[in-house]
N, C-alpha and C positions, 0 to 999 in steps of 0.2 A: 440244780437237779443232779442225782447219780446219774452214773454213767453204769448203765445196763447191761455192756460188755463188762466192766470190772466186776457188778455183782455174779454173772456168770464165769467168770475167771475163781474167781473164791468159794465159789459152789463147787466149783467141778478138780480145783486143782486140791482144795484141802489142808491140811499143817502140815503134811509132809514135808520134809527140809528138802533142798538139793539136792543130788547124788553128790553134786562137783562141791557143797558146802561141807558134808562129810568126809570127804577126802582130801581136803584143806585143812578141816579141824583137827585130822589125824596127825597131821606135822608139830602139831603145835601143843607143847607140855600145858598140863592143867595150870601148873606153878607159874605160867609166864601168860596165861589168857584175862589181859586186863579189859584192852579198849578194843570195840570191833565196830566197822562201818558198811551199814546196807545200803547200797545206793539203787532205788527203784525197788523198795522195799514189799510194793502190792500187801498183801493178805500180812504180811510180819508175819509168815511162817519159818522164813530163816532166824529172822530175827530173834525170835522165841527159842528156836533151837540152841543160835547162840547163848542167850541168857542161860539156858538152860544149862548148856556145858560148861558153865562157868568162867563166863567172862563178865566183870564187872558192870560195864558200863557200854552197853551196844547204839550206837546214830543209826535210826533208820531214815531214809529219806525217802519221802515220795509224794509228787504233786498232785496225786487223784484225789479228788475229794472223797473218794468212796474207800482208801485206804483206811486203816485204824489210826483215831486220833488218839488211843491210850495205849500201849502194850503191855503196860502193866511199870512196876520198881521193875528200876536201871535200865530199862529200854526212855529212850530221847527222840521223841516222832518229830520230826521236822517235815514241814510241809514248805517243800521246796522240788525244783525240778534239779535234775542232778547235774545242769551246767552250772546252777544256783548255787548249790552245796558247793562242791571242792572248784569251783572257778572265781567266783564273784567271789567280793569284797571279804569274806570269811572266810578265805581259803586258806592263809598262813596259821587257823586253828589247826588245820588235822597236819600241818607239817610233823612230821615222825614221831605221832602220835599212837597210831594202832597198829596193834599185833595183826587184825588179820583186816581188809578190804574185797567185799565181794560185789559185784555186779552182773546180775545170772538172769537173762532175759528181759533184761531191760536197757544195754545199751543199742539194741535192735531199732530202737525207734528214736534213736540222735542223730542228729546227721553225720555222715561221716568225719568232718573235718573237728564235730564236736567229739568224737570220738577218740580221734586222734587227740586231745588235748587232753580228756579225760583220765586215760589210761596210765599217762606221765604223773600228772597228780595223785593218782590212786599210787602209784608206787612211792612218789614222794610222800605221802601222807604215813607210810609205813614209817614203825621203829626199826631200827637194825637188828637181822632176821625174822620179821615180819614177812606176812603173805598174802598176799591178792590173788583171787579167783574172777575171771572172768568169762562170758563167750560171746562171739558173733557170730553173725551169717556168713555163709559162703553164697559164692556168685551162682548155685545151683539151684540155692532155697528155691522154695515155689513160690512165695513174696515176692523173692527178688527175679525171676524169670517170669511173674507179670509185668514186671514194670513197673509195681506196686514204690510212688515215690515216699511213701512214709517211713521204711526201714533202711538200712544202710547193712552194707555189704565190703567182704575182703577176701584178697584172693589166697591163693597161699604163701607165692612172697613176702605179704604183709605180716602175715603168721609168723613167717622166719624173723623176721624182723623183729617183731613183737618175742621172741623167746630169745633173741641174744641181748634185745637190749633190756630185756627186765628179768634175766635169770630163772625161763623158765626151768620148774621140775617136773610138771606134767604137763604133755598137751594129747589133744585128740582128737579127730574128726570125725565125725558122723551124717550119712545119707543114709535118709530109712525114710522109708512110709509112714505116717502118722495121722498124729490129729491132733490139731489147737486145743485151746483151754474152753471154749465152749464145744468140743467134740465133732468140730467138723474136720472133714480128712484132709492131707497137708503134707506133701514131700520137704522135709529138711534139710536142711546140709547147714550144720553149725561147729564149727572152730569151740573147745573151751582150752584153756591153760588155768593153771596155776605156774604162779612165780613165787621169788624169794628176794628181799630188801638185804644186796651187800655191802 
């Protein structure tokens, strides 16, 4: 059966790309946009973007069964959970394969320790000068100040860490008031970066 939270998620967030997907695709010349990887791809609305921008050949991944099983020519739906994708046994595919690597609200809900492995592969998965966008939580979020054990969280040390050892060229934090993808209200606090493959 769907999952009634994802069809609410795609109703309310729309094909709007990322802000952080736009500003990672700005680095990146049209002439050198071949292969790009969605990890936790939900609705394929980045993923369409990319296509769009002209990248060959876009991996999107994602285990909800309520995600899109077609995206259309040169989008690759993989129906996998994203330790699946770049850990398991078919992880020497994306070795320094794609131009750009994104994961934008969906490593929130890996464990931390999967996280941590993830991130190293997404940058290994890059070409040289390729890019990866990412974000997570901070120790503020209102997820992670219930106690809520499904999401994973980092502090800012870990941030530092995460931008010297994969070359950040943007990072940023943010604590605002909000509201989740089905519209209920929701104190933030999430970390993004973009990086660069040297």
């Amino acid at each position: 059966m769907a999952d009634p939270t994802w069809k609410n998620y795609y109703e309310k967030t729309g094909y709007e790309p990322n802000t952080l997907v736009k500003r990672a695709l700005a680095r990146i010349p049209r002439k050198t946009r071949t292969n790009a990887l969605d990890l936790g791809c939900g609705n394929g609305r980045d993923s369409l973007y990319l296509k769009s921008e002209g990248f060959e050949l876009v991996v999107a991944v994602d285990s909800s069964p309520d995600a899109p099983a077609f995206l259309g020519e040169g989008i690759l739906r993989r129906a996998q959970t994203i330790e699946e994708a770049v850990l398991g046994k078919e992880g020497p595919y994306f070795d320094g394969y794609f131009d750009l690597a994104i994961a934008l609200n969906s490593l929130f809900f890996l464990p931390k320790e999967a996280v941590e492995q993830v991130i190293p592969q997404m940058y290994r998965a890059l070409s040289p000068g390729g890019y990866m966008a990412f974000n997570v939580l901070g120790p503020d979020d209102e997820w992670v100040m219930s106690g809520d054990k499904r999401v994973s969280w980092f502090y800012e040390h870990d941030i530092a860490r995460f931008e010297d050892d994969y070359h950040s060229v943007y990072s940023s934090k943010v604590s605002e008031a909000g509201q989740t993808a089905d519209g209920e209200p929701k104190f933030w606090q999430t970390y993004s970066l973009i990086c660069k493959k040297v």
